[in-house]
C-alpha positions in Angstrom: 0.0 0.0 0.0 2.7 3.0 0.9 4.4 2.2 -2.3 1.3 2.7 -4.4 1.2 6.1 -2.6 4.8 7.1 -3.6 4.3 6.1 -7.2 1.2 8.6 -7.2 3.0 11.5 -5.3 6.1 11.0 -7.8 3.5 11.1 -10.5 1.9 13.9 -9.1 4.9 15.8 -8.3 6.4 14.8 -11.7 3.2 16.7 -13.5 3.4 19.8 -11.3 7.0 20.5 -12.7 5.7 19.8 -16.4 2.9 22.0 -16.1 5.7 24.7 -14.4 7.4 24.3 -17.7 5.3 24.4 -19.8 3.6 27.9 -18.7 7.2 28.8 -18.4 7.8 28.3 -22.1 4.2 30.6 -22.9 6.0 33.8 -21.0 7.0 36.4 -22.7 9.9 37.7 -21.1 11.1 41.1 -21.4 14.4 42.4 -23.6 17.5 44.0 -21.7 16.1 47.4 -22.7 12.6 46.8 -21.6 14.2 45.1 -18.6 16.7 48.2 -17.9 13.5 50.7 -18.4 11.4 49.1 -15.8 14.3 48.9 -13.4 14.5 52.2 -13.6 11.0 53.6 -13.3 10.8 51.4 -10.1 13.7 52.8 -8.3 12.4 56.3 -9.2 8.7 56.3 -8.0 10.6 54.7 -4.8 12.4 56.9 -4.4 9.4 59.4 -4.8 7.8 57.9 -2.6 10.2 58.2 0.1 10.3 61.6 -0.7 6.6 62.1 0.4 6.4 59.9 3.1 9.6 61.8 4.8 7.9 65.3 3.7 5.0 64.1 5.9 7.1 62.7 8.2 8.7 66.2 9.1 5.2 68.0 8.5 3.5 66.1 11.4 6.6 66.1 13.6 6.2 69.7 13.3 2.4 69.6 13.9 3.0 67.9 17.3 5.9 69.6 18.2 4.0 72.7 18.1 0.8 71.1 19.9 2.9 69.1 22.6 
């Protein structure tokens, strides 16, 4: 009986990694320029985003400072 078990998982698991591969093989990956581009639109609206979140960071420091 547990041998008929680790036939199915190995089956199983066997099929999972297909199926990986095969969706793998349907993506469309990006070129080195697209890749580069998009690497650098991220780091810029991060660091934007620090940006305001420090802004408001100082703005209600302030706030309270004043208040407290």
């Amino acid at each position: 009986m547990a041998a008929n078990t680790s036939v199915k998982k190995t089956g199983r698991m066997s099929g999972y990694f297909k199926g990986v591969r095969a969706e793998l093989k349907k993506v469309t990956w990006p070129t080195r320029k697209e890749l580069m581009t998009y690497t650098v639109v991220v780091i810029v609206a991060v660091a934007l985003m620090t940006l305001v979140v420090w802004g408001l960071d100082v703005i209600f420091h302030n706030l309270f400072g004043i208040f407290v």
